[in-house]
C-alpha positions in Angstrom: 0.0 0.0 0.0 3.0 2.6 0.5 2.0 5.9 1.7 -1.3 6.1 0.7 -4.5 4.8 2.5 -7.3 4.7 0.1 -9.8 7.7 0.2 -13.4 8.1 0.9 -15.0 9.4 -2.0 -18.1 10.0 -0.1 -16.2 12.5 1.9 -14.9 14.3 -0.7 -11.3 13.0 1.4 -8.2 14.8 -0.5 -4.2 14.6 0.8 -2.3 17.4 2.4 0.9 17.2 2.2 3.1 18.7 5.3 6.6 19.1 5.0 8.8 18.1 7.7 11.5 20.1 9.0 15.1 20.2 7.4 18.2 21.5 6.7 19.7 22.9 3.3 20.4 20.1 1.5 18.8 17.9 3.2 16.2 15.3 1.3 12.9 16.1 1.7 11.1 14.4 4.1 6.9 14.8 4.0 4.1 13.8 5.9 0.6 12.8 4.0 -3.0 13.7 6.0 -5.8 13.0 5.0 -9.0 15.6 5.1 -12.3 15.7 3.8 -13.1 19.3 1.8 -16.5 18.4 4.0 -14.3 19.7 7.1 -13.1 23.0 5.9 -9.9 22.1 6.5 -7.1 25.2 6.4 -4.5 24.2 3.7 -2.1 26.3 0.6 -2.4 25.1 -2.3 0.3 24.9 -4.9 -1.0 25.2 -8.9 2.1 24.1 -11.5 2.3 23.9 -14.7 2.4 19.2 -16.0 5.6 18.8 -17.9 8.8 17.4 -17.2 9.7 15.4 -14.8 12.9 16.5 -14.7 13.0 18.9 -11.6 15.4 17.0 -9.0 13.3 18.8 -5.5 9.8 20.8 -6.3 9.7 23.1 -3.4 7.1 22.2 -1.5 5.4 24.3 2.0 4.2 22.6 5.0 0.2 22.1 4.3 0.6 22.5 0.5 -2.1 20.7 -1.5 0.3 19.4 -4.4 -1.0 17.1 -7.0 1.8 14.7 -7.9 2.6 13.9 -4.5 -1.2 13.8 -3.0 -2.8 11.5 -5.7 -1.7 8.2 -5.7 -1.0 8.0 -8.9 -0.5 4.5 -10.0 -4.4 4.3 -9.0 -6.4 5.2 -11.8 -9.5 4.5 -10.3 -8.6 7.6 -7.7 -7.0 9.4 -9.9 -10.4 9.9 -12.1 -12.0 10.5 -8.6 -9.8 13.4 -7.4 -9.5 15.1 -10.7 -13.1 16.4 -10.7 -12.4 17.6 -7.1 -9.7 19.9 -8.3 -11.8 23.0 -8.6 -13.3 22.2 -5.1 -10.0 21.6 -3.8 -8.2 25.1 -5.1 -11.3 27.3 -4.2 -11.4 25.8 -1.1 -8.0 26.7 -0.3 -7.1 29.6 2.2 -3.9 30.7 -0.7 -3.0 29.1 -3.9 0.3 29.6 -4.9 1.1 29.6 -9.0 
């Protein structure tokens, strides 16, 4: 199962990823919740651009929705469930960074 426990699609359940502290040059080391946008839960959210995936370390904030990381994404089945959310899930947010 890894690092991801299946979602409740009846509760609209998402991923928020927290990043854990570190130093420079450290690896990055990250910490998966899971919340339902039925909560109101306070989270960022970070909006990129899909392209290469090149980039050796995104930069990531602690409580940053982030797509690649949050969505399991060898799972198609919740992979076509959280992509309709995505509108919910950046509107929702208290900041969306771009």
């Amino acid at each position: 199962m890894g690092p991801y426990r299946l979602l409740d699609a009846s509760k609209n359940e998402i991923r928020v990823l927290h990043l854990k502290p570190g130093n420079s040059g450290d690896d990055m080391s990250v910490r998966l919740e899971v919340v339902s946008l039925y909560d109101h839960s306070s989270y960022e959210a970070l909006s990129y651009v899909w392209g290469t995936t090149l980039s050796p370390k995104p930069t990531l904030v602690n409580g940053f929705y982030q797509l690649q990381v949050t969505i399991n994404q060898q799972d198609i089945t919740e992979r076509s469930l959280q992509v309709p959310l995505l509108d919910d899930i950046y509107t929702s947010a208290i900041y969306v960074l771009i």
